[in-house]
N, C-alpha and C positions, 0 to 999 in steps of 0.2 A: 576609844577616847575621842571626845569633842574635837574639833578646830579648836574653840575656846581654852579647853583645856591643854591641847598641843601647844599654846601661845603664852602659856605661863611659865614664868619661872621658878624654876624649881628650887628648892633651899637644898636639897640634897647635896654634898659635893662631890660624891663619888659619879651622879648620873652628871652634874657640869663639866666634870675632866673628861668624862667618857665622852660627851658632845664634841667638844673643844679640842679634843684628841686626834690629831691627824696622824693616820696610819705611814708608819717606815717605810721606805722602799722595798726591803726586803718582806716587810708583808702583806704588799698588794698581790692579788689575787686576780685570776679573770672575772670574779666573782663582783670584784671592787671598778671593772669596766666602767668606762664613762659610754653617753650614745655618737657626741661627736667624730665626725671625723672628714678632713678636711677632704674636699672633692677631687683636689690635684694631685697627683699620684708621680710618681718619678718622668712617667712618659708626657704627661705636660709639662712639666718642667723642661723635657728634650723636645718638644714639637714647639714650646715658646722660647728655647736657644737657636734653634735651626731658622724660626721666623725671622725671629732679629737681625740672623745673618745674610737672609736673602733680604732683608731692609738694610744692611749695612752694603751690600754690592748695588742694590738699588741706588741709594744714595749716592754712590761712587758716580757709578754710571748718570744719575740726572745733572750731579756735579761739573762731570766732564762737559756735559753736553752745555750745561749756565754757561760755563767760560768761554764757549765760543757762540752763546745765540742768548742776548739780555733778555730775550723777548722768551725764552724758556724758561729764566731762572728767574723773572717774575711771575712769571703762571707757576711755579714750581714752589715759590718762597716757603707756601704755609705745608705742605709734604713735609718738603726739607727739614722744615722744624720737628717734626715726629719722628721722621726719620732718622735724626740727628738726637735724639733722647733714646732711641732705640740702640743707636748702635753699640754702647759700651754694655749691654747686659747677656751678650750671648754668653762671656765666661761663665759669669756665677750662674746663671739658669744649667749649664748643660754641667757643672763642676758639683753643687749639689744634686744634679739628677745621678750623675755617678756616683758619687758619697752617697746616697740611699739607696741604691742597689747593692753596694758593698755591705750597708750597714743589714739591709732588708734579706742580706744572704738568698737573695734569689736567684744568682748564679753561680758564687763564688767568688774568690778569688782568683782563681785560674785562667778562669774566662775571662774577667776583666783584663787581667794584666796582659794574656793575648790577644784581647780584641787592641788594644790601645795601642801595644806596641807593634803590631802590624797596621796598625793605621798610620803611628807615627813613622815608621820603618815606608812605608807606601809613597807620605807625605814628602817626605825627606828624597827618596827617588825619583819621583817624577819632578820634582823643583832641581835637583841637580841634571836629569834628565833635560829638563826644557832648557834651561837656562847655559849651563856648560856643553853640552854634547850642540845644540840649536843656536842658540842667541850667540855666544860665543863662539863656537863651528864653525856657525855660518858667517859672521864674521870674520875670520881668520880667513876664511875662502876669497873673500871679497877684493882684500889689502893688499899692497906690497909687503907692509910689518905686520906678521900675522905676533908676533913677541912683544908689540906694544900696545896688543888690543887688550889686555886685562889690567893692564896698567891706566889707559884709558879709562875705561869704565870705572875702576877702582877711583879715578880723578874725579869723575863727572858725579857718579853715584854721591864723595864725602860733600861735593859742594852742593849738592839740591836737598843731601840729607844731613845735617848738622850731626846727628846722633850717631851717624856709620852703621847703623843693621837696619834691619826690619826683623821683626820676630813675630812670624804668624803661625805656628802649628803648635796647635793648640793643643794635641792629643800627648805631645813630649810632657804637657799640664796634667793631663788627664792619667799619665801613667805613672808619674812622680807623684800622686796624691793618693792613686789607689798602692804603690808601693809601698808610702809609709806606712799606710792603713792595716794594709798585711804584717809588718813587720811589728805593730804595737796592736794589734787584737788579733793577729790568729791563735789557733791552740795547732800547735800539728800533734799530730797522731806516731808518730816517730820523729828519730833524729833529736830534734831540742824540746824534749818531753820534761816534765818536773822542773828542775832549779834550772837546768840548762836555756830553761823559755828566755832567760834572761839576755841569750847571746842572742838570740834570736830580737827581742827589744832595739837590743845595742844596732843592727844593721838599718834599723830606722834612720841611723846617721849618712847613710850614705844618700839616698834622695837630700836630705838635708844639705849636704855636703856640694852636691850637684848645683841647687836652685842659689847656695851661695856664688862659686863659681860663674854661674851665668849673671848676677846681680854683680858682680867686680867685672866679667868682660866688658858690660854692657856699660860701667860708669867710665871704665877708660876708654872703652868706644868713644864717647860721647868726648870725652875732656881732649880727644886726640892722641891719645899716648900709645894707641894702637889701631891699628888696621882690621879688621875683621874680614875673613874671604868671604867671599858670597857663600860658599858649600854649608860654612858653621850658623847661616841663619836659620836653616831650619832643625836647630840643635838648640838652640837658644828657647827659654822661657816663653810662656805670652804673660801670663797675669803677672797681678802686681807682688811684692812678696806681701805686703799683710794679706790677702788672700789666702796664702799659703800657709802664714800661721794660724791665721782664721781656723784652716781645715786641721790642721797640726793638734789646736786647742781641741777643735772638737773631736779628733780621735784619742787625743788624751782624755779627755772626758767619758767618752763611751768605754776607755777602759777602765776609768778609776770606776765609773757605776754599774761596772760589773763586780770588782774586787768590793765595794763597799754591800753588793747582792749578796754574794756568795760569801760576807764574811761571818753569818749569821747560820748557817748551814744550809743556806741554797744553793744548791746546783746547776753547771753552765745548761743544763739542759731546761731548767726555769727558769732561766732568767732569757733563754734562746723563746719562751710561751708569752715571758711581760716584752719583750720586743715587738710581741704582736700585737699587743693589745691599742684599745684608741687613746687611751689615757697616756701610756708614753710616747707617742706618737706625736698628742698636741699638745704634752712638755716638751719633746722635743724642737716642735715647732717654735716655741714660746724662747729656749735657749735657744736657737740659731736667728732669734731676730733680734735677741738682746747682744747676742757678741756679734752678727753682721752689723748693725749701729754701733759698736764700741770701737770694733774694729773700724771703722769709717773714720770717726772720730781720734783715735790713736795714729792711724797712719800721716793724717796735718800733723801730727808733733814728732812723727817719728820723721818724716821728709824735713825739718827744719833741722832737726838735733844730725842726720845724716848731710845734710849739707854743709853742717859746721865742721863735722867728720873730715868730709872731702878737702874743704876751704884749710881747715889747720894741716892736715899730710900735705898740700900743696903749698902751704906757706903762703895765701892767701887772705887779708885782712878781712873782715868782716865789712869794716868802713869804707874796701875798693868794691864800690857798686859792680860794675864792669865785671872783672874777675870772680868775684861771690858769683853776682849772676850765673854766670856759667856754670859754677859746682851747683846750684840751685837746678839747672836745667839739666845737669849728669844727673843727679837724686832723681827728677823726674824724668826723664829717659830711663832709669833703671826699674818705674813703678814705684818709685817712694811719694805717697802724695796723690797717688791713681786710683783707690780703692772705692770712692765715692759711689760707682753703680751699686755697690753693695746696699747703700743705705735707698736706693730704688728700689732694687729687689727684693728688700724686706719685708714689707709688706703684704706680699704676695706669700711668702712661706707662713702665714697665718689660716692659709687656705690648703695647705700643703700638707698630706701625710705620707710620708714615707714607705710607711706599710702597706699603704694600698695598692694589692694588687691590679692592676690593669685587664679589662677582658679581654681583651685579643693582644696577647705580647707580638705577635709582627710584626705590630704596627710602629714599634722601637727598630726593627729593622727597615721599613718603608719612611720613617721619617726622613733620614737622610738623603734616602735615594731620592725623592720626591725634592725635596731641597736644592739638591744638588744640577737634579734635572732642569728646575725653575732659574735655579742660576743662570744655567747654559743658555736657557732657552733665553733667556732674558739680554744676554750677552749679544747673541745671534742679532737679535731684536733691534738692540743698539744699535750692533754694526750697517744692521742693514738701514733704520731710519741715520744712519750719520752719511751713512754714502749716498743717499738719495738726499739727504738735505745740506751736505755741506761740501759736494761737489758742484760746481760754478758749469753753467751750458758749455763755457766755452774750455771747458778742460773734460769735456765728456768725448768718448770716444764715438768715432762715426760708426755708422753700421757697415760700410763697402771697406773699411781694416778688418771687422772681422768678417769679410766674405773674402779677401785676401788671406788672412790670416789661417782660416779653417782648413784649406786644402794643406797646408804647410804641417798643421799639426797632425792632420791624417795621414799623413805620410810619414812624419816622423811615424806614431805609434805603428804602422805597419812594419818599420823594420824592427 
């Protein structure tokens, strides 16, 4: 057949429907494969959250050093600015690279939920570690009242922090996300097999259950009506909660389009082959940038509707500016109203396929380390241009103290 005649329309109407005909879900085929497929894979996803985060300590660090040398933080200004658009996107970069390995079944679920929760288990240790057993310790050694040193702190910390926590581990995120995950799509092989799968559903409420919990500490935090110990920050949340519905939607969704595959008489073990293919892939891509925007957009209405929440249980007018303010700033301290990196990161999962295996997976293990290294190094770094530049001549030690000094300390270490 011509071009030409390939370009005409046809009067037929059985060959127009059959044109016009877009094939079901349940009978796409690998056959029916698209060629696309997007270049970033789950481990770009994870080497552009780890980035971000050594630009979020950077930032930190260039920060500290502005506020005591002007003359830095105007060499610094135009940094600061990238830097500062960087830092809100490590969650969702590294919170979908998780959710596509979950989804990509590359490792399981097994392995996720113990990588996470021995990271957050890790996390959680060595912050009560440094902090209670060190900072507090050493403290108490120091005083006459070692009984009013957490009280202290507890004083100083609410006044420079209006909100009363800090919530930084991130991984507590990471393991409530892949938790739901498992609870609304696994299939086990025993135990809650056939109708019982459904008790198995039901347990998705408990991560749910959780992320509420820490969304109420976190607004009484804020409003004052409680204390929070240091120990329960690193138990607390990071993300906002629509993030978390965000991800909630889309493992409902992953399982209604499997039930809607298999309701035709395909089997999880084909719908396990259209998982692979590029065409769901870059639908999938396609839904996770229409609900990351929706959600974006949802959470402004939901931080407004939750502050009127707060305002009426507190008996709060609307029209007392003052007090409203405050439950306005509880809703944001708890992430009602915070979601907006999502609608940054959007963009970027048009580039994104989930299924794309990665060549060298170690490199998912070396990202971190390499991160984490650049942190440190980066810290040291600090320390050391802040001691050479913001110790004054005449507060610098002589050198004949430490040739005094030297013999003193070699004799102690000898005994």
């Amino acid at each position: 057949m011509s071009r030409k005649q390939r370009g005409k329309k046809t009067s037929d109407p059985a060959v127009r429907e059959k044109r016009r005909r877009v094939k079901r879900l349940h009978e796409i085929t690998a056959a029916d494969d698209i060629r696309y497929r997007g270049p970033i894979s789950y481990q770009g996803l994870q080497a552009l959250g780890w980035a971000c985060i050594v630009a979020s300590v950077l930032r930190l660090i260039l920060a500290i050093g502005g506020s005591r040398d002007p003359r830095l933080a105007a060499d610094t200004r135009g940094l600061m600015d990238v830097l500062t658009f960087l830092v809100p996107l490590p969650l969702p970069f590294l919170l979908i690279a998780n959710f596509s390995r979950i989804l990509n079944n590359s490792e399981g679920y097994k392995k996720q939920l113990l990588r996470n929760s021995l990271a957050a288990a890790a996390l959680y240790g060595f912050s009560w570690l440094f902090f209670s057993r060190y900072v507090v310790g050493l403290a108490m050694q120091v005083v006459k009242q070692p009984d009013q040193i957490q009280p202290l702190m507890n004083e100083y910390f609410a006044k420079y922090n209006p909100q009363g926590f800090i919530a930084f581990n991130l991984f507590i995120d990471l393991f409530l996300c892949t938790l739901t995950m498992y609870f609304l799509n696994a299939h086990p092989k025993r135990i809650f097999t056939g109708k019982k799968v459904i008790i198995l559903r039901l347990f998705a409420l408990l991560p749910i259950a959780y992320e509420a919990a820490s969304i109420w500490l976190k607004i009484q935090s804020a409003l004052g009506k409680i204390i929070l110990p240091f120990w329960s920050f690193p138990l607390l949340t990071v993300k906002p909660p629509m993030t978390f519905i965000l991800f909630l939607f889309l493992s409902i969704h992953m399982s209604g389009r499997e039930m809607r595959f298999r309701k035709h008489g395909r089997t999880h073990e084909d719908y396990l082959e259209y998982l692979k293919t590029n065409r769901n892939a870059f639908h999938f891509s396609i839904c996770l940038v229409i609900a990351m925007v929706a959600a974006t957009f949802l959470d402004f209405i939901l931080a407004g509707l939750v502050s009127r929440v707060i305002a009426g249980a507190a008996g709060v007018p609307v029209e007392d500016s003052e007090p409203y303010m405050r439950c306005v700033l509880a809703a944001k301290a708890a992430g009602f109203g915070q979601s907006w990196p999502l609608l940054l990161a959007a963009p970027v999962m048009l580039l994104y396929s989930y299924n794309k295996v990665p060549r060298l997976p170690i490199i998912s293990l070396l990202i971190p380390v390499a991160a984490i290294v650049i942190i440190i190094l980066m810290v040291f770094e600090a320390v050391f241009q802040g001691i050479s530049y913001f110790v004054p001549d005449n507060q610098k030690v002589d050198i004949d103290m430490i040739r005094i000094l030297l013999p003193r300390i070699a004799q102690m270490l000898s005994l």
